[in-house]
C-alpha positions in Angstrom: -16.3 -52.4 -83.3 -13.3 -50.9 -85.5 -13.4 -50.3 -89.2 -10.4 -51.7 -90.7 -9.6 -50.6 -95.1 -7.7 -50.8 -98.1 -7.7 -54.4 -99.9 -4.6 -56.0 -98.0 -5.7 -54.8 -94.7 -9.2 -56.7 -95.0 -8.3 -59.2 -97.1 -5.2 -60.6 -94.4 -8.3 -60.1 -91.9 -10.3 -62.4 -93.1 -7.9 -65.0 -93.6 -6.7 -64.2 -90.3 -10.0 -65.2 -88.5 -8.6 -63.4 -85.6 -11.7 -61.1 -85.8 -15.3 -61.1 -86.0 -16.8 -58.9 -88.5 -20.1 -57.0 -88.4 -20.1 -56.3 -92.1 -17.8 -56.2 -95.2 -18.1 -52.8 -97.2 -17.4 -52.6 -100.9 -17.5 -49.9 -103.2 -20.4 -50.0 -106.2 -17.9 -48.6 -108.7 -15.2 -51.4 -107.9 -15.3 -54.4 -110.0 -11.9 -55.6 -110.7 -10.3 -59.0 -109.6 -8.7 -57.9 -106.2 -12.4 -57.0 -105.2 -14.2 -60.1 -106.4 -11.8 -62.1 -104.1 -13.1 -60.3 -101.1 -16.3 -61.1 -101.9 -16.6 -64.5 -102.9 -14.6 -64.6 -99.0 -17.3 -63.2 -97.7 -19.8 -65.2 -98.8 -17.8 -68.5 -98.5 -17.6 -67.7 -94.6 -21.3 -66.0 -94.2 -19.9 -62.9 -93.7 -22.2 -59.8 -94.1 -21.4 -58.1 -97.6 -22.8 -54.1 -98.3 -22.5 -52.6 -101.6 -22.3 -49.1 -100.7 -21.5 -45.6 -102.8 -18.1 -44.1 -102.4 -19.2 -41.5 -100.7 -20.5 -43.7 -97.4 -17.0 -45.1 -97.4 -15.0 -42.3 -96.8 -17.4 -41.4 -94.0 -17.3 -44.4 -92.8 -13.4 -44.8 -93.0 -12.7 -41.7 -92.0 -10.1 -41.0 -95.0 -10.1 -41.5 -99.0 -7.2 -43.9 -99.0 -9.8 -47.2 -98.6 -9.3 -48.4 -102.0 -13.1 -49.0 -102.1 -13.4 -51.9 -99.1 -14.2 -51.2 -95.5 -14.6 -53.9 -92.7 -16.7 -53.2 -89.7 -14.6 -55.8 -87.0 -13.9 -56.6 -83.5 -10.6 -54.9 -82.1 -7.6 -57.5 -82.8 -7.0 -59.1 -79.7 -3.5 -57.8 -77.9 -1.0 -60.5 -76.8 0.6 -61.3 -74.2 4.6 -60.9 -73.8 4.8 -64.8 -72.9 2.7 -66.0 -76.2 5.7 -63.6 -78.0 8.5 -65.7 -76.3 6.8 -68.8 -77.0 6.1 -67.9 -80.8 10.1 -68.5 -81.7 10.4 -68.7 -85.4 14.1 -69.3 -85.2 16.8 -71.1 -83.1 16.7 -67.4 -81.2 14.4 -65.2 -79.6 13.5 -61.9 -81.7 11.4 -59.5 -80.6 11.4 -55.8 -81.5 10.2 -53.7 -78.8 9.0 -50.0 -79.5 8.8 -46.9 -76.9 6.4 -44.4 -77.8 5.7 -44.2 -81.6 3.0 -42.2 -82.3 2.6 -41.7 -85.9 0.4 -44.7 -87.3 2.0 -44.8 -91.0 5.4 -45.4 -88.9 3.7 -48.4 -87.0 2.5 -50.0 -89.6 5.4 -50.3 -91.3 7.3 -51.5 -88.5 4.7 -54.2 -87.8 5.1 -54.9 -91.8 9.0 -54.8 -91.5 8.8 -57.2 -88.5 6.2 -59.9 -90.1 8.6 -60.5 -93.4 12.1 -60.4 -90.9 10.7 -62.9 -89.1 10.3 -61.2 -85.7 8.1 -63.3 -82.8 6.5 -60.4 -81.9 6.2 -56.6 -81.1 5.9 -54.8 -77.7 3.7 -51.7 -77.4 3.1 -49.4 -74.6 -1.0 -49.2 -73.2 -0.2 -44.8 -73.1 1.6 -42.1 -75.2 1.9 -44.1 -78.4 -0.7 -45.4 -81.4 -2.5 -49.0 -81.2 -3.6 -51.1 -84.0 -5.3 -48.4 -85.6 -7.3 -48.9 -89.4 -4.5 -46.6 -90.9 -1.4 -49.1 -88.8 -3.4 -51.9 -90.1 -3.6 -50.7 -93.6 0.1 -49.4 -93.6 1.1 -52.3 -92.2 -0.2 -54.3 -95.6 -2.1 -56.9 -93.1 0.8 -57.8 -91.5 -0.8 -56.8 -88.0 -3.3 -60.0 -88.5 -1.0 -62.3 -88.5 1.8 -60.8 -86.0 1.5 -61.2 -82.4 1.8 -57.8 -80.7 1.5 -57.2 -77.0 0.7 -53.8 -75.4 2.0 -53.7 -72.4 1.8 -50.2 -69.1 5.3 -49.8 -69.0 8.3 -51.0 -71.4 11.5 -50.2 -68.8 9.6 -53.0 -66.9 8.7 -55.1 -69.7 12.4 -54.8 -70.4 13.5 -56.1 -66.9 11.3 -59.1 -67.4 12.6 -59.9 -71.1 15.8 -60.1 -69.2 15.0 -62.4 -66.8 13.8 -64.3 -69.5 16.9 -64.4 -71.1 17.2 -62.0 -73.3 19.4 -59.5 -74.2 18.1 -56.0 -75.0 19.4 -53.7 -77.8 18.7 -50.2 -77.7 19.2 -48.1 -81.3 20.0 -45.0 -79.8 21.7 -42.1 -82.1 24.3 -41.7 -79.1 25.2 -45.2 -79.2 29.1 -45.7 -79.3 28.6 -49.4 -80.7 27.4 -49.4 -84.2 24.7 -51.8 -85.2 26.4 -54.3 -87.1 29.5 -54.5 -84.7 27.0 -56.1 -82.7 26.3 -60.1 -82.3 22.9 -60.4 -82.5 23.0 -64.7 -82.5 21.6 -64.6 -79.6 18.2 -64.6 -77.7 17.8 -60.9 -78.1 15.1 -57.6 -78.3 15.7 -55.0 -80.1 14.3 -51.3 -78.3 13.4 -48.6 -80.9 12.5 -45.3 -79.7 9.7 -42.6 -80.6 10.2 -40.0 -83.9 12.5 -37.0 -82.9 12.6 -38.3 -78.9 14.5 -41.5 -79.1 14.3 -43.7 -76.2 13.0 -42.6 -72.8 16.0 -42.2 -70.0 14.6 -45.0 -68.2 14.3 -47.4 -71.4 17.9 -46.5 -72.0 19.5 -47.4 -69.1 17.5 -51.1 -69.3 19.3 -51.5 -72.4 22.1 -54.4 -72.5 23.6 -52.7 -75.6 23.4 -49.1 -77.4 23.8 -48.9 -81.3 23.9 -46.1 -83.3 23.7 -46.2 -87.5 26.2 -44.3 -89.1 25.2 -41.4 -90.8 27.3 -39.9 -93.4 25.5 -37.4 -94.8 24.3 -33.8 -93.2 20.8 -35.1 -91.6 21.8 -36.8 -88.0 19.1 -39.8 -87.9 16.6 -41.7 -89.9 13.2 -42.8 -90.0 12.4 -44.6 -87.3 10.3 -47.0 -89.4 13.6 -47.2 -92.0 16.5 -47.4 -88.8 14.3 -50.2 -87.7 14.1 -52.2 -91.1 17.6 -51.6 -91.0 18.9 -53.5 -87.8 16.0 -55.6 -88.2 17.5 -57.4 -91.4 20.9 -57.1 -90.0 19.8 -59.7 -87.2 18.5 -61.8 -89.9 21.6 -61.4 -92.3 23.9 -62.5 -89.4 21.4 -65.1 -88.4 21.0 -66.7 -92.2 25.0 -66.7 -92.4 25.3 -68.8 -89.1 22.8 -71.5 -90.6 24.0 -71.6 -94.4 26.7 -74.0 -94.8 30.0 -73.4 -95.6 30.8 -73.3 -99.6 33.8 -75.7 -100.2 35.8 -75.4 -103.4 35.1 -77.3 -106.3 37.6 -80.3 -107.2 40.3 -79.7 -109.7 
């Protein structure tokens, strides 16, 4: 069993139903609106409900960012890379594909970032980088219930295969000659983003189809990974949106 906090992160849970849940935790000193819906969710699907003191909780969660609700689950169940190709939300493949990130806040925003683009899915590696974590669940708003996400052993393979699948694979690299909205991304595509400070493996690199860079104009020579990601993400959908929306035609004189 995991524990899972904060009131998005169990509230997308259980109306996810992609878990089972030992018990639902709640603070005694919480009582506002955002609570009560919790519970009455609880007890409208039998779910287990303890009132406990604050104190248990941040034992129990491990931090004091809980927002007074804890949810004892099962682990979210891990995807695989063909349920991500057959989950197409659009007339193209999008998947977002991430090599090695380790900090869980960056994670769960990705996975966040990802869920309102409209991505299929997200790629993970088994070693070297988080998993769906309570604090990637909880940064990730609940996002992570809903989105599939595969963990794969190695992503230069995982690459490979995309591309025999038909996609094209996009690395954002800071060495990238191409920058990221030269590129076309109407098209069946993933798009690679590397660990914080280490960028994309060698090997991940050369897989790559395409490598974009963001241009940077001030004196710091890169971005969050979590905010470089948002940005090529919406980029795809920007381009994407304008090949759908009809042309405007001028109004009669």
């Amino acid at each position: 069993m995991v524990v899972i906090f904060g009131i998005h992160a169990v509230s997308e849970a259980l109306k996810s139903g992609a878990r089972s849940f030992d018990y639902v935790g709640v603070s005694r000193e919480r009582h506002d609106q955002r609570i009560q819906r919790i519970i009455e969710t609880c007890r409208a699907s039998g779910i287990q409900l303890r009132f406990l003191p604050r104190e248990e909780i941040d034992r129990t969660a491990k931090t004091h960012t809980h927002q007074g609700v804890i949810a004892v689950t099962s682990s979210k169940q891990y995807a695989d890379v063909d349920v991500l190709l057959e989950n197409r939300n659009g007339s193209h493949s999008f998947i977002v594909v991430l090599d090695g990130i380790e900090d869980p806040h960056n994670l769960g925003a990705l996975i966040r970032t990802a869920d309102a683009a409209g991505v299929d899915g997200v790629v993970i590696p088994e070693r070297r980088a988080v998993g769906l974590t309570g604090t990637v669940v909880k940064a990730s708003a609940g996002a992570s219930e809903h989105l599939p996400i595969a963990r794969v052993t190695n992503i230069a393979r995982t690459l490979e295969e995309l591309k025999e699948r038909g996609l094209w694979t996009v690395g954002l690299d800071e060495r990238g000659t191409q920058s990221y909205d030269d590129l076309d991304y109407k098209m069946n595509c993933a798009v690679v983003l590397g660990a914080e400070g280490k960028g994309l493996h060698d090997l991940v690199r050369k897989r790559c189809d395409f490598l974009v860079s963001i241009p940077m104009s001030g004196s710091v020579p890169s971005l969050n990974v979590s905010v470089a990601g948002a940005i090529v993400m919406y980029e795809v959908v920007r381009q994407r949106r304008a090949e759908q929306r009809p042309e405007k035609t001028s109004p009669a004189r």
